[in-house]
C-alpha positions, 0 to 999 in steps of 0.5 A: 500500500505505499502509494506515493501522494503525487500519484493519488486520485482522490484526496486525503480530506473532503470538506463539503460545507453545504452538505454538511460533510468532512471525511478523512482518507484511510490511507493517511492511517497506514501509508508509509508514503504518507508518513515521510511526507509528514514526517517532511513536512510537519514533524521537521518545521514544527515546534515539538515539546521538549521538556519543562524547566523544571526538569533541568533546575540547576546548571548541570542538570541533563536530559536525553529524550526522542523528539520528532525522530531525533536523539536529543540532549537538553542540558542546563549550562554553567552559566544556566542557559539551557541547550539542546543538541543533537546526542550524537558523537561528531567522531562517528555518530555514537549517542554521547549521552546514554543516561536518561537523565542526571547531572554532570560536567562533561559528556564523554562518549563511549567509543572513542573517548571524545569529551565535550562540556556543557556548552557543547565544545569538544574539550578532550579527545585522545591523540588530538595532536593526529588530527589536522588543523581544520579539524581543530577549530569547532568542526567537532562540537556538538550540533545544536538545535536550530531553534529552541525555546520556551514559554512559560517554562514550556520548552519547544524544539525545531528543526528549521532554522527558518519557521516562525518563532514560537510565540508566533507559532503558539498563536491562540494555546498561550491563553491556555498555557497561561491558566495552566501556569497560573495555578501557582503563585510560585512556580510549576514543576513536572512531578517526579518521573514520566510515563511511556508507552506505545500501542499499534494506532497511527499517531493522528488518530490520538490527537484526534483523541485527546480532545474528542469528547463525543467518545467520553460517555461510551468509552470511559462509563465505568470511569464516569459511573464511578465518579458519580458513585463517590460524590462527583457533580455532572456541570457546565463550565461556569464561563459558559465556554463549551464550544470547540475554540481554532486556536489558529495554526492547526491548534484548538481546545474545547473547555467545560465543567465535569463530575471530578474534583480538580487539586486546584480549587474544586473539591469533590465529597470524596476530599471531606471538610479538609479538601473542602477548605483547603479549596475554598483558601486556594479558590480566595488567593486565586480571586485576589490574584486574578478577579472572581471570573479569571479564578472561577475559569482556573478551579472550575473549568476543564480543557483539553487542548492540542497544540499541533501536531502532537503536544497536548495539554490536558487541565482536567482532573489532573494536568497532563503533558503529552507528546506522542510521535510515529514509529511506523503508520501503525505504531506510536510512541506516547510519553506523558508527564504530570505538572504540579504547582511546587507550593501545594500541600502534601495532602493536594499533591496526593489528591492529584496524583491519585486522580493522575494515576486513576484516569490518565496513566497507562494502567488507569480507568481512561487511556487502556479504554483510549489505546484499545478503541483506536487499535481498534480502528488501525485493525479496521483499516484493513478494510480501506479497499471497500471502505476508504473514508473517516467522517468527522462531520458531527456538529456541521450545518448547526447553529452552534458547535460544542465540546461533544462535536468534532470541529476541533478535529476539523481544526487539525486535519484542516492544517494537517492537509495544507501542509500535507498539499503543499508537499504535492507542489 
């Protein structure tokens, strides 16, 4: 089924406003043709998450981490300006850091003994006096990143030295990124530790996922019967704010109220008299902070949010970082993370683990529920000869979209496809 996309009849994404219709291609699930050309033209120019600030506190502190099909080595300096290179030896390409994570004051790779500091320089290489002049003078430094940067702490990554800025690029998602990072007065920090996974689903498939609320009640009922059992409350958003927001640059969100308590400010029976009040003097600072109504949306109101391609910030019961990246059309890497204010209680952070690990993790009410329903739709994929198309149409033609609608997808396959044309041309 390698069909290469300049060859293709038919197109990948057919939107019919006056019929109301917005069918996807099957073949964009399961061509590897497809997934060069993405990997080409959207993983290779788009700003990818890399880590938060948190997870490099001090000058030495290092992680390596996969992003985008690239081996990269994020590293705080001497100075504290964080770096991000390439982890790969200039020698003979041999990772130079194989470590997770740690701290240290020099990298030295294993092969062949070349050593470099914080700064990426090679400081040390045996036999040095062998090499030529031209061979002396930074040829052999580790390769940064072409561009990195952050906002609010959130650390991005891209491979064109020539895209838009960050904030450019963000548009919209700061709004949200910014109600997120303001559930503290101090700062957040990633909690200790991160979670992997894969499973045989292409990757778009849970983008679409994870702000899809029309699969919630089937999928995850036991979770939500749950819920309700132990003291939760089914309601809106208090701003009102339910409809599916394009957040431009292929990015949206959809925000609402929900039965579960958020370690924020919204406790749940289940958290007794102590939760109750500790929400109430968390909800008191956040109105002194921001006004009622920005605090009210902070404690209250759920969102979950895709930052194309693959980023998502989910600020629900718990707030879950996510990125998920392909291996092959039918198969993905997810890593996950859950963010924190550092100044919360111990009986808080216990809370928001606990909801963490109980909807969101690889072993809780939610994501096996998730990473069973879309193996289930590759599996389907097998079918594409008799039947070809997705559709993604519920809430077109009516005089208002809401969360459980699907304009958010819409949002991402619209700017999936443009891309994706602009590959043909």
């Amino acid at each position: 089924m390698n069909i290469p996309l300049q060859n293709l009849a038919e197109p990948y994404v057919l939107e019919d406003n006056d019929r109301g219709t917005f069918r996807v291609n099957r073949r964009a699930f399961v061509d590897p043709a497809v997934l060069a050309q993405e990997r080409s033209k959207i993983f290779d120019c788009s700003w990818l998450y890399l880590a938060h600030e948190s997870e490099l506190s001090k000058p030495g502190d290092f992680l390596t981490r996969a992003v985008g099909g690239r081996e990269l080595l994020f590293v705080r300096d001497n100075d504290g300006v964080p770096r991000a290179f390439y982890n790969t030896c200039p020698h003979r390409g041999a990772l130079v850091c194989r470590e997770k994570r740690g701290k240290e004051k020099l990298f030295t790779c294993m092969y062949h003994a070349w050593t470099f500091d914080l700064q990426g320089k090679l400081v040390q290489r045996p036999e040095a006096e062998r090499y030529s002049a031209a061979a002396q003078d930074g040829m052999h430094d580790l390769v940064p990143v072409a561009q990195l940067d952050d906002y609010r702490g959130l650390y991005f990554v891209n491979f064109d030295p020539d895209s838009a800025d960050l904030v450019t690029y963000l548009a919209g998602t700061t709004e949200y990124i910014d109600l997120t990072m303001d559930h503290s007065e101090v700062a957040m920090e990633i909690v200790q530790g991160d979670q992997e996974y894969g499973f045989q689903a292409n990757w778009k498939l849970l983008a679409e996922n994870s702000f899809d609320s029309y699969h919630g009640l089937p999928t995850h009922a036991t979770y939500f019967d749950y819920i309700m059992a132990a003291g939760g409350q089914l309601g809106e958003s208090l701003t009102g704010l339910s409809e599916p927001k394009d957040l431009g640059n292929g990015h949206a969100v959809i925000e609402y109220g929900a039965p579960w308590g958020r370690p924020i400010a919204k406790p749940v029976a289940a958290w007794g008299e102590e939760g109750a009040k500790e929400c109430a003097a968390i909800l008191a600072r956040l109105t002194e902070r921001f006004g009622k109504e920005r605090a009210e949306r902070i404690a209250y109101n759920n969102f979950n949010m895709v930052i194309f391609p693959n980023f998502v910030i989910n600020n629900i019961m718990a707030i879950t970082l996510r990125t998920f990246f392909p291996d092959l059309p039918d198969r993905q890497r997810v890593k996950a993370w859950t963010l924190a204010p550092v100044d919360e209680s111990e009986a808080m952070r216990e809370r928001r683990l606990y909801n963490f690990l109980e909807f969101l993790g690889p072993g809780g009410f939610a994501t096996p529920d998730d990473c069973e329903a879309l193996k289930l739709c590759q599996q389907g994929y097998s079918n594409l000869a008799g039947a070809g198309w997705n559709d993604i149409s519920k809430g077109m033609g009516q005089s208002e979209t809401i969360s459980n609608d699907e304009e958010q997808m819409r949002i991402f396959w619209r700017e999936w496809d443009r891309r994706m044309a602009a590959a043909e041309r």
